[in-house]
C-alpha positions, 0 to 999 in steps of 0.5 A: 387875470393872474393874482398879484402873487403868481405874477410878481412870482413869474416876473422874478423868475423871468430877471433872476440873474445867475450866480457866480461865485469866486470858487467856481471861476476857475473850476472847469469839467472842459480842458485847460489847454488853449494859450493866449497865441491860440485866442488870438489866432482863433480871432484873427482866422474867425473875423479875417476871412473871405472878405478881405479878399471881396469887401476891398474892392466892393467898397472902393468902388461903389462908396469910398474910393481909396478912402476906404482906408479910413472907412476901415479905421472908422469900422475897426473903431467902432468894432474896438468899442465892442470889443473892448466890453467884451474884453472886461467881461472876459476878465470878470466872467472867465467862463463859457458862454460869451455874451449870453453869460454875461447877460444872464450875470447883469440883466437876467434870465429872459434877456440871456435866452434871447442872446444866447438863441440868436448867438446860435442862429448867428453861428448855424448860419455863418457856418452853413454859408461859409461851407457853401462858400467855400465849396463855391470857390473850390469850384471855381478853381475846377471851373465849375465842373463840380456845379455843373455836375450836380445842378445837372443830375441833383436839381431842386427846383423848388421856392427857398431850397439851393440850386442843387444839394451841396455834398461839399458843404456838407463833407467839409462841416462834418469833418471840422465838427469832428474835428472840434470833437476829437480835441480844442487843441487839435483844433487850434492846431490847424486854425493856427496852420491856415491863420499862418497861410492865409497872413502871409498871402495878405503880406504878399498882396501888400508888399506887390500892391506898394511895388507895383502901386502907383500913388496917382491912383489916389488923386484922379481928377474930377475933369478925367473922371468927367470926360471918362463918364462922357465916353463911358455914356456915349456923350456927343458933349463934355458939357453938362456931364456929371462923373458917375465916378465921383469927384476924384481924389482921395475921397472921391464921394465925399465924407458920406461916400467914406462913412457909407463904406464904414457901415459896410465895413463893420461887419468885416470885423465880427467874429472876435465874440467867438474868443468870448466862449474859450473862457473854460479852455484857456489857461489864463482866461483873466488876461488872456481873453483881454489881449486876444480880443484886442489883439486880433481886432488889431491884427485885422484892421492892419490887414483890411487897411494894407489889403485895401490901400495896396488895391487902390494903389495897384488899380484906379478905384472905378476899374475895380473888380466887385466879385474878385479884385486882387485876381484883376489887379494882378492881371491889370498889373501883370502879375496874372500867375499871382491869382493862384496865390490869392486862390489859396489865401481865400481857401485858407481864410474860408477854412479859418472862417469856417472853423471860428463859426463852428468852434463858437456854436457848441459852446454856447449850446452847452453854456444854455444846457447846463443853465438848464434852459436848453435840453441837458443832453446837449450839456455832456463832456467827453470823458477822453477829449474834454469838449462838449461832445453832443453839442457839437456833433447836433449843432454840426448837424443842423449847419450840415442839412442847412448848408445841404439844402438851404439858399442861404443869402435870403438868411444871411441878414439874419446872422446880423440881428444877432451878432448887433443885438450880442454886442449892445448887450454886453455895452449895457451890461458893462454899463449897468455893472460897473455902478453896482454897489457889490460885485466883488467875488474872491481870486482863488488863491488866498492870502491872509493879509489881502483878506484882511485888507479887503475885509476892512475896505468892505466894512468901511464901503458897507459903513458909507453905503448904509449912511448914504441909503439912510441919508437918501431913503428917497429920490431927488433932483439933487441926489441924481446930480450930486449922488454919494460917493461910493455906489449904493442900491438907489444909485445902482437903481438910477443907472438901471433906469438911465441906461434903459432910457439910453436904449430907448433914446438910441432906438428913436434916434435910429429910427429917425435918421433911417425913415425920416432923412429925407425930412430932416434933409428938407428942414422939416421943423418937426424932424429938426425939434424931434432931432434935437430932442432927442440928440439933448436927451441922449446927451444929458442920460449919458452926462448924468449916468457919468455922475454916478459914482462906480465900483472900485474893483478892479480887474484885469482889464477894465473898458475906458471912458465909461460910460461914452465908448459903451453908449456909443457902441449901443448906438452904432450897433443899434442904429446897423440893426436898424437899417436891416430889411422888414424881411429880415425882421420877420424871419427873425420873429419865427426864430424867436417864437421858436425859441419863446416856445422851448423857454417857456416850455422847457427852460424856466422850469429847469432853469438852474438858478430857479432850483437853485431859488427854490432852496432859498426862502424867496422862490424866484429871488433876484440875487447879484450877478456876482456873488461875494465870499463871506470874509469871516469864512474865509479867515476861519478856514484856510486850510480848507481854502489852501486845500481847493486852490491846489484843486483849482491849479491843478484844473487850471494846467490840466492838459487833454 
């Protein structure tokens, strides 16, 4: 057993969070050169991809029916609820490295590892099976030759290994890996390019599906639909027959059938997170990272719910095709030739997909290497293209040998244990640092005057929370409802511990409602007290971290309805994760003792934060995500601050 001394020692180190200070916001050895228009087509072409094309009529037929247009508005509210906690964080954190940056600031070490690793098996998976995809569609438009060919002559008879080596996949990865490489803004170029192709096909599927459309598509009768099935079964008899298609109308599986949709749904608009990685590269990341994140999920709800309204009005719901919708609707409306349009909407969209799988990976690579929990060479900077050069190459690589040999649909589950566990992360972290007593760091432009007037509101705050800390020096009831009013340590303290009870709740309630509905379904009394319960608890938790007092700074964009939309983001997200295959979960436990492997052999010794600890009085001392300037400094010098803003400005508008 280990003493108490080395024990507490680990434990720190293992919730040591990092540092950012105001002077190293803007600092950046990547290129400044992206502008708000490229995020949001960076957004727009990673989370628009193939699945508006597929996931419309999969949905409508199987779930929603013509619903599925609200299926997809409870979907893009749901993924808003993300986004938006994204969207702060970009404001307050302008650096690379997305969701596991933004753990490392408010949770700690351990916590960013785990992000950070399944952000990189997210995107390696993504990537790979994207390439695969798109060399799968190109074949289809060659009819298959390509496949024939290969599965012929390079067959791979062997447990969990693809039918045949894809060399496509593998051409197409490493051309866009070095394409990343040579420049972000070349890149952006081209992302812009198939952004622009791929909108303009879905206005074209949109306008013909209202020309062509036929609104009593969307209020079939349920005795049509009976005498449909009747035939559809060989029936000799109407009676007693029970439509297999639903009961008709706009929601022809009711509200469940919608909600069922919704789920599915969901996952058509990941893939915003990968704006989260630009902060490094674009030219105003406090303002910018906000609008492209919301901006682009917008943009793509308007197209899922015009895509998805246009295909239930071209076709009845229950005719529709699950694998290639808008090629039959075209036909069933005939329009056959406009297949090829849609054809070249899919390439352009599997394209854009494909490069907003490979653009996110390299970057949060090198955000862990140059932490130091990842290997330091994959934390080089090209001298010529200011982009992180082995990073992208290596992880470029990996997608390439997966995507080359790997039957990849046995791994896709796994990409949404770690998008959904990203994503619960950054709600928390919002959750959690929002009611910190600090977290003000100085913008680095300096005035005399605001420096002055933001000294004296620190003093006054520091004033009040050092009365309040003596007044409160322990917990009670009437301190946890009825708390100071500005935040202090005790305060910060009960938020960590009500925010982590939240968690738990949330796990519980997922648990529940996804292996014990059909108890609750039969009334059991213990699901319905267990039920309550829990539903009371998540309530009061979430009631009771709205009591406490928050921190007044302000940022350029800041979530609303704090602390609700960040808790019911927590419970979306968690209840999806749960709903995933055993399976799933243990192949995502190799990965993880992988990544436990490389931490606790490699990283939490060259963590950064820990050399950083070890100069410090405390080895592994906890310090606040965001670290405050000294005042009186500041005022003392601002020649020397004059001095670094001219720096800092011209890093911020440097160009590759």
């Amino acid at each position: 057993m280990l003493p108490c001394g080395p024990a507490l020692s680990f434990v720190r180190c293992l919730v040591r969070k990092k540092n950012v200070s105001g002077e190293s916001l803007e600092d950046s050895k990547l290129c400044r050169c992206l502008s708000t228009v490229d995020l949001i087509a960076l957004g727009v072409g990673s989370t628009l991809g193939a699945g508006v094309y597929v996931l419309a009529g999969e949905v409508a037929k199987s779930d929603s029916g013509p619903s599925i247009v609200v299926s997809f508005l409870i979907a893009a509210l749901a993924s808003v609820m993300a986004g938006l906690c994204y969207a702060e964080f970009g404001a307050r954190v302008p650096k690379t490295g997305s969701a596991y940056l933004y753990t490392y600031v408010t949770v700690g070490e351990l916590w960013a590892f785990i992000t950070g690793w399944n952000l990189i098996l997210s995107y390696v998976i993504g990537t790979s099976s994207v390439a695969r995809a798109w060399s799968g569609t190109f074949d289809e438009l060659l009819g298959k030759q390509i496949g024939h060919f290969f599965s012929t002559y390079f067959k791979m008879n062997y447990s969990g290994l693809a039918e045949y080596p894809d060399f496509f996949a593998v051409f197409l990865i490493l051309l866009l890996s070095g394409l990343l490489s040579f420049g972000v803004k070349e890149s952006a170029w081209v992302n812009k390019i198939f952004t622009a192709i791929n909108i303009l096909v879905l206005l074209f599927v949109m306008i013909s599906g209202f020309v062509k459309g036929d609104a009593d598509n969307w209020k079939i009768s349920e005795e049509y639909l009976i005498n449909l099935t009747a035939i559809t079964e060989n029936c000799s008899s109407y009676e007693n027959v029970t439509s297999i298609y639903g009961s008709g109308g706009f929601m022809p599986y009711g509200f469940t059938g919608t909600l069922a949709g919704a789920a599915t749904c969901f996952y058509a608009f990941v893939g915003f997170d990968c704006i989260a990685t630009t902060g490094e590269e674009v030219k105003n990341p406090q303002k910018a990272i906000p609008i492209g994140i919301v901006a682009s999920l917008l943009v793509c709800f308007m197209a899922y719910f015009g895509v998805s309204a246009a295909l239930t009005l071209m076709m009845p719901y229950y005719l529709l095709d699950e694998k290639s919708p808008l090629p039959v609707a075209f036909e069933y409306v005939g329009w056959g030739p406009a297949k090829y349009v849609v054809a070249v909407g899919s390439l352009c969209a599997l394209s854009t997909s494909l490069l907003g799988s490979i653009f996110p990976m390299p970057r949060v690579i090198y955000a862990m290497a140059k932490d130091g929990l990842l290997f330091k060479c994959l934390a080089q900077i090209s001298s010529k293209t200011k982009t992180p050069l082995v990073a992208t190459l290596s992880s470029g690589a990996v997608a390439a040998i997966m995507a080359f040999l790997f039957d990849l649909k046995a791994l896709v589950d796994m990409m949404s244990i770690g998008t959904l566990l990203a994503y619960s992360l950054v709600a928390t972290c919002v959750l959690i640092l929002r009611y910190q007593p600090s977290l003000t760091y100085e913008q680095p432009k300096y005035s005399p005057e605001k420096a002055a007037l933001a000294a004296s509101e620190r003093e006054s705050a520091v004033s009040e929370s050092q009365i309040n800390m003596i007044q409160e020096n322990h917990f009670s009831l009437q301190a946890l409802i009825n708390p100071s009013s500005l935040p202090t340590e005790q305060t910060a303290t009960t938020v960590n511990f009500l925010v982590g009870l939240l968690a738990f709740l949330v796990c519980g309630l997922s648990v529940l409602t996804t292996y014990g509905i059909h108890f609750i379904a039969n009334l059991e009394p213990w699901s319905i007290g267990l039920l309550a319960v829990l539903v009371a608890s998540f309530i009061v938790t979430i009631l009771l971290i709205q009591r406490q007092p928050q921190n007044q700074q302000k940022v350029a964009f800041m979530v609303p309805l704090l602390p609700f939309l960040p808790s019911f983001s927590i419970l979306v997200n968690i209840y999806l994760m749960v709903q995933l295959s055993g399976d799933t979960w243990i192949r995502f436990s190799f990965w993880m003792a992988l990544g436990f492997l490389i931490y606790f052999a490699y990283g939490i010794r060259h963590s950064l934060e820990g050399h950083r600890s070890d100069g410090d009085d405390d080895s592994c001392s906890e310090h606040s995500g965001l670290q405050e300037k000294n005042p009186v400094e500041e005022v003392d010098e601002p020649e020397n601050a004059n001095e670094s803003d001219q720096f800092l400005a011209h890093e911020r508008t440097s160009e590759c």
